[in-house]
TIFI-396001 format. One record per residue: y, z, x of N, C-alpha, C in turn; chain; residue number from 1; residue in three letters. Coordinates in steps of 0.05 Angstrom, whole numbers. Example, Ala and Ser with C-alpha at 12.3 -4.5 7.8 and 13.67 -1.06 7.14 Angstrom:
BEGIN
REC  nnorth     nup   neast  canorth    caup  caeast  cnorth     cup   ceast  unit  pos  code
REC    -114     156     264      -90     156     246     -66     156     264     A    1   Ala
REC     -45     142     257      -21     143     273       1     157     258     A    2   Ser
This chain:
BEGIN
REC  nnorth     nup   neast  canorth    caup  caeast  cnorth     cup   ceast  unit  pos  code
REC     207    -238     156      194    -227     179     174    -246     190     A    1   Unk
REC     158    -259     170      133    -285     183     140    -295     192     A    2   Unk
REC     167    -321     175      175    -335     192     195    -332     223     A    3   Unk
REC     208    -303     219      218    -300     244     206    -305     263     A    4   Unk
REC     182    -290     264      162    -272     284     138    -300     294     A    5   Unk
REC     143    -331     269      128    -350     264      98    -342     269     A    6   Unk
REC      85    -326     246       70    -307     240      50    -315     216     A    7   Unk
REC      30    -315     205       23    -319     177      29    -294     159     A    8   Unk
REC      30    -297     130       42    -281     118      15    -273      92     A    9   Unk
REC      10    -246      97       -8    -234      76       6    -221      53     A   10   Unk
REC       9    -227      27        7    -206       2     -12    -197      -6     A   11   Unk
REC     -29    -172       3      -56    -164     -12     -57    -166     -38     A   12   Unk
REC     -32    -156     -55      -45    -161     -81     -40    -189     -95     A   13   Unk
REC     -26    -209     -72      -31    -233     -87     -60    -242     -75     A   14   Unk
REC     -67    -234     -56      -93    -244     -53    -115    -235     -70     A   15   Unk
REC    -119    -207     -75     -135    -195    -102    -131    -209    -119     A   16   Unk
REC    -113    -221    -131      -98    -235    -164    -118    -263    -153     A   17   Unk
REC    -108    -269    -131     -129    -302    -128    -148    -306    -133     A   18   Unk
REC    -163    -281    -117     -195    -280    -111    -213    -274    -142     A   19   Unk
REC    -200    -257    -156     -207    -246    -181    -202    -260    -200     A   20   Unk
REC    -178    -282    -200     -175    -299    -226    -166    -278    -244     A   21   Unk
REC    -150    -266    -232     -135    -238    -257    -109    -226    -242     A   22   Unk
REC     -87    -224    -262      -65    -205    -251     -71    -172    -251     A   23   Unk
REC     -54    -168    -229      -70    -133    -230     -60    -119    -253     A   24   Unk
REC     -42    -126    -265      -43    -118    -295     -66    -119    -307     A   25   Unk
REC     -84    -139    -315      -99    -151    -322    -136    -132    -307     A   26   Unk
REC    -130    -136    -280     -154    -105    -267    -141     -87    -265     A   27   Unk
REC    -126     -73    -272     -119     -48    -284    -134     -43    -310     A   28   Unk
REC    -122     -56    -326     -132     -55    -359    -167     -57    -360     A   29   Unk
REC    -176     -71    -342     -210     -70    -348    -229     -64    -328     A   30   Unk
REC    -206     -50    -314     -226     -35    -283    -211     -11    -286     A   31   Unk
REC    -183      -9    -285     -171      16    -286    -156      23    -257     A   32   Unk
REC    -147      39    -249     -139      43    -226    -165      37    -190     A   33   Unk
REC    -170      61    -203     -192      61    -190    -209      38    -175     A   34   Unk
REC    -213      23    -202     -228      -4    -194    -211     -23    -180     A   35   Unk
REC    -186     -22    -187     -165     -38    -163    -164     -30    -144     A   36   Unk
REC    -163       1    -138     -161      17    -103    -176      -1     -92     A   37   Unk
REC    -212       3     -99     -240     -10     -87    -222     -33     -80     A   38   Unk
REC    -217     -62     -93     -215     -85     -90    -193     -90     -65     A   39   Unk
REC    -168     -71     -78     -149     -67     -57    -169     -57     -24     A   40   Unk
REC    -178     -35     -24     -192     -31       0    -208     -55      16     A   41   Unk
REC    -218     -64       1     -236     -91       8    -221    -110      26     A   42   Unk
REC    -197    -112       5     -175    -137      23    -168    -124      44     A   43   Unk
REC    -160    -104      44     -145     -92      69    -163     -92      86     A   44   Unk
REC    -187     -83      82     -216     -72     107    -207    -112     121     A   45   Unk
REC    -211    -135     112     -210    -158     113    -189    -165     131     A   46   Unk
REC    -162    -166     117     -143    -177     139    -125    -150     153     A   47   Unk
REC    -143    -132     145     -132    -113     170    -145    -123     202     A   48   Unk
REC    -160    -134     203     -174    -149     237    -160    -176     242     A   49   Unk
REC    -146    -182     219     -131    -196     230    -107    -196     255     A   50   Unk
REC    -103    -212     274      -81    -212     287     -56    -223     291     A   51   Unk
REC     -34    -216     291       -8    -235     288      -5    -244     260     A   52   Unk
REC      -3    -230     240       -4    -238     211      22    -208     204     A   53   Unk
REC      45    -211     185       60    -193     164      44    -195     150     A   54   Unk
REC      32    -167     136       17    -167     111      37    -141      97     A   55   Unk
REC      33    -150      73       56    -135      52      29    -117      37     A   56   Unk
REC      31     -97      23       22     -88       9      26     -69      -5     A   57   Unk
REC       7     -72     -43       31     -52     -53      38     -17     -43     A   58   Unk
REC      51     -11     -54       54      18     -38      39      38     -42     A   59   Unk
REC       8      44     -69       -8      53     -64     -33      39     -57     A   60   Unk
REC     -24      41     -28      -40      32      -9     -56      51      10     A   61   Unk
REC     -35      65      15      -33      89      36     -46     115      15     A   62   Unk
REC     -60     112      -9      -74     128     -13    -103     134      -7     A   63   Unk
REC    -111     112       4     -133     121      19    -128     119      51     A   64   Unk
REC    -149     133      66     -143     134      94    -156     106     103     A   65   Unk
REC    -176     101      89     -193      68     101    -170      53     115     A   66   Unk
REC    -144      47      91     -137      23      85    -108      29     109     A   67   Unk
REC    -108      49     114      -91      62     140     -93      54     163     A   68   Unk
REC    -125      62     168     -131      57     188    -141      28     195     A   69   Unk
REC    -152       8     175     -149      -9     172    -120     -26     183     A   70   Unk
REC    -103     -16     167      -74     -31     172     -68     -27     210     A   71   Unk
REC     -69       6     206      -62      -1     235     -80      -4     271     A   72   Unk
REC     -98     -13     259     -123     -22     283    -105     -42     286     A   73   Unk
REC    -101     -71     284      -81     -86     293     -50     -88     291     A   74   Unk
REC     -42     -67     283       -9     -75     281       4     -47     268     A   75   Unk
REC      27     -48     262       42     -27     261      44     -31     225     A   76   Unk
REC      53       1     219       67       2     188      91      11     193     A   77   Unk
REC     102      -6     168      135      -5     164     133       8     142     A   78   Unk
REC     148      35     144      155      35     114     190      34     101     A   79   Unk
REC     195      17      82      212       5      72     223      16      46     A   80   Unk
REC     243      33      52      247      57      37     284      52      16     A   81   Unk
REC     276      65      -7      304      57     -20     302      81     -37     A   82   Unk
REC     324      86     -47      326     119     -69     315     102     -95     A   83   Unk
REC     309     122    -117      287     113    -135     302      98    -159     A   84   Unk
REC     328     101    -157      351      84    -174     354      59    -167     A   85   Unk
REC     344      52    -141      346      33    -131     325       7    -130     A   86   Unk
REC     303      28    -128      272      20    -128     272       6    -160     A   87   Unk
REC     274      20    -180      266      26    -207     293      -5    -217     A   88   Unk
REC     314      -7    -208      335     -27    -216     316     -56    -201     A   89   Unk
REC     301     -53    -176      286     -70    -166     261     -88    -183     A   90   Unk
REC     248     -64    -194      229     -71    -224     243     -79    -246     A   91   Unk
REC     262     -77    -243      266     -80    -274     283    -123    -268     A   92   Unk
REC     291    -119    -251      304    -145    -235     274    -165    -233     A   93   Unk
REC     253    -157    -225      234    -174    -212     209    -181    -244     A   94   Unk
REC     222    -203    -256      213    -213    -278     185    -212    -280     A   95   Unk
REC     171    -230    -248      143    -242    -248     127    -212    -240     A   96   Unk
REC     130    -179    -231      121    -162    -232     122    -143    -264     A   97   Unk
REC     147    -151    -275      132    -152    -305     116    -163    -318     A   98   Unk
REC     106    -179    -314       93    -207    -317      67    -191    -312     A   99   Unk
REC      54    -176    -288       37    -185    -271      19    -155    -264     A  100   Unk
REC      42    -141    -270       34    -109    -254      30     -87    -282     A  101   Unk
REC      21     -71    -276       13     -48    -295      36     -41    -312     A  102   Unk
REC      37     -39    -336       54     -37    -355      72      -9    -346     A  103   Unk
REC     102      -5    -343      109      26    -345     123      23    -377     A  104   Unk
REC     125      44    -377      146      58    -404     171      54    -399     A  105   Unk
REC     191      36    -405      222      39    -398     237      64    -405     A  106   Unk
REC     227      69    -420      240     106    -418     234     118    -407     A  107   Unk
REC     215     116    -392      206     135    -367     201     129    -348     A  108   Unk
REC     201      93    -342      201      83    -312     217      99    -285     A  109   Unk
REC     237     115    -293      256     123    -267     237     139    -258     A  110   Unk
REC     236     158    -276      218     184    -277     195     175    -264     A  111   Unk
REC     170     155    -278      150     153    -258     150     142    -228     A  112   Unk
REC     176     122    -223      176     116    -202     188     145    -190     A  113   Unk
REC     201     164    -190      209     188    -183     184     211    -176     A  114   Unk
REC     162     206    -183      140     215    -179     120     200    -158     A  115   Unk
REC     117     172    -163      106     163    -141     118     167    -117     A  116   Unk
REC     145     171    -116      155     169     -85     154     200     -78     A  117   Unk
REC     160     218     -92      142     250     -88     113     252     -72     A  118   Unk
REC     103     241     -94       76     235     -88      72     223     -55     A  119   Unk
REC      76     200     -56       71     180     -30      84     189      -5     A  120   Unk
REC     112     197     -12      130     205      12     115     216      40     A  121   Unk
REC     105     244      37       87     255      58      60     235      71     A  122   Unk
REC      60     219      50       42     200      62      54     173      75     A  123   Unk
REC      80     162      72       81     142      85      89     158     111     A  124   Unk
REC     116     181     109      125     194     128     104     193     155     A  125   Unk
REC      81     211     157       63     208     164      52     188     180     A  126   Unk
REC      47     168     170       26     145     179      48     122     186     A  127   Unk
REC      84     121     172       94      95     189     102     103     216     A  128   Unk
REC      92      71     224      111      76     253     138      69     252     A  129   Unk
REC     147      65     231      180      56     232     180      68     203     A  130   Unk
REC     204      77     193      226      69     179     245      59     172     A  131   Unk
REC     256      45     154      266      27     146     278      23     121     A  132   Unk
REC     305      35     122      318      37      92     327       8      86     A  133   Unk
REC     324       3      57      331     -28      52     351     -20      34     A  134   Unk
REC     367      -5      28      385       2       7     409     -10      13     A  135   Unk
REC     418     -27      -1      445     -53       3     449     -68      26     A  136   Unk
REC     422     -73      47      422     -89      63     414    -116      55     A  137   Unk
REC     425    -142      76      403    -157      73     386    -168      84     A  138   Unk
REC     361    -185      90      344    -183     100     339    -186     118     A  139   Unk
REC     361    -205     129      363    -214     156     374    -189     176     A  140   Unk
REC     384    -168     158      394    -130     171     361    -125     178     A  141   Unk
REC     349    -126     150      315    -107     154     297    -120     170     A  142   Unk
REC     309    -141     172      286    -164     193     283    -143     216     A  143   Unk
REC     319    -154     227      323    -140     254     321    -115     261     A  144   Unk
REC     327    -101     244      316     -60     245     291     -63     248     A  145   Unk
REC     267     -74     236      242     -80     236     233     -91     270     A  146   Unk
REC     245    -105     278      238    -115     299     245     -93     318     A  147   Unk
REC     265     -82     310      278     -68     343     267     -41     336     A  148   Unk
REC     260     -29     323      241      -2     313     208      -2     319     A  149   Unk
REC     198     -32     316      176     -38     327     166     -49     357     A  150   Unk
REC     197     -59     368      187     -71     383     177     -96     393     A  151   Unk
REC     165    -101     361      165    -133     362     183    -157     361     A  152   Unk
REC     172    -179     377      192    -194     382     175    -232     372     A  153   Unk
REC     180    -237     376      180    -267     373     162    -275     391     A  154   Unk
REC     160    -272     411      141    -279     437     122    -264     437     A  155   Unk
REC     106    -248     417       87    -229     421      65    -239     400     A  156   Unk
């Protein structure tokens, strides 16, 4: 989507991991949730004033309203949606988020990811301006749904 849109490209929580000299595995374990929200909030309050930037962030994001309204003072939210078999086969595929992100239980990863999206659902529903299923597409499909759902184009 950055480079489509030739855009700069934000990962909040790789920027937390930078700034902190720690994986959020790592401020999880000695801040706890909580203490990551704060840090998370921080970044977002930050390059949410940014303009003309894709910023990615993780998906409890949208648990506070700050980081909402934050996100969308300059730009729109996508939310990027897949069934939880899908999501959960996604974690278990993505090596460097084992590596990096808060430990789950493999006997119960489905299950908790099956709860966060319970959980979150009413809240992304809500606050995106688009939807956006990514389930066996590829990206260059989600680019373009993304663009033509938003509106945005390349010249903007």
């Amino acid at each position: 989507m950055a480079s489509r849109l030739g855009w700069p490209f934000v990962d909040t929580d790789a920027l937390i991991e930078q700034r902190e000299g720690l994986t959020i595995r790592e401020i999880f374990a000695d801040r706890a949730e909580d203490g990551f929200r704060d840090l998370e909030a921080r970044i977002i309050a930050e390059v949410g004033t940014l303009d003309r930037h894709v910023i990615s962030t993780g998906g409890g994001a949208v648990l506070r309203e700050e980081n909402v309204a934050a996100l969308k003072r300059n730009g729109r939210l996508v939310w990027l949606t897949a069934p939880p078999e899908v999501l959960w086969q996604r974690i278990l595929g993505d090596i460097r988020r084992q590596e990096t992100r808060p430990r789950m239980d493999l006997s119960v990863g489905l299950q908790q990811v099956r709860e966060a999206i319970r959980e979150r659902n009413p809240l992304y529903q809500r606050v995106a301006d688009a939807i956006v299923d990514t389930t066996d597409r590829p990206v260059e499909s989600i680019v373009e749904r993304i663009l033509t759902r938003t509106r945005l184009r390349e010249d903007h």
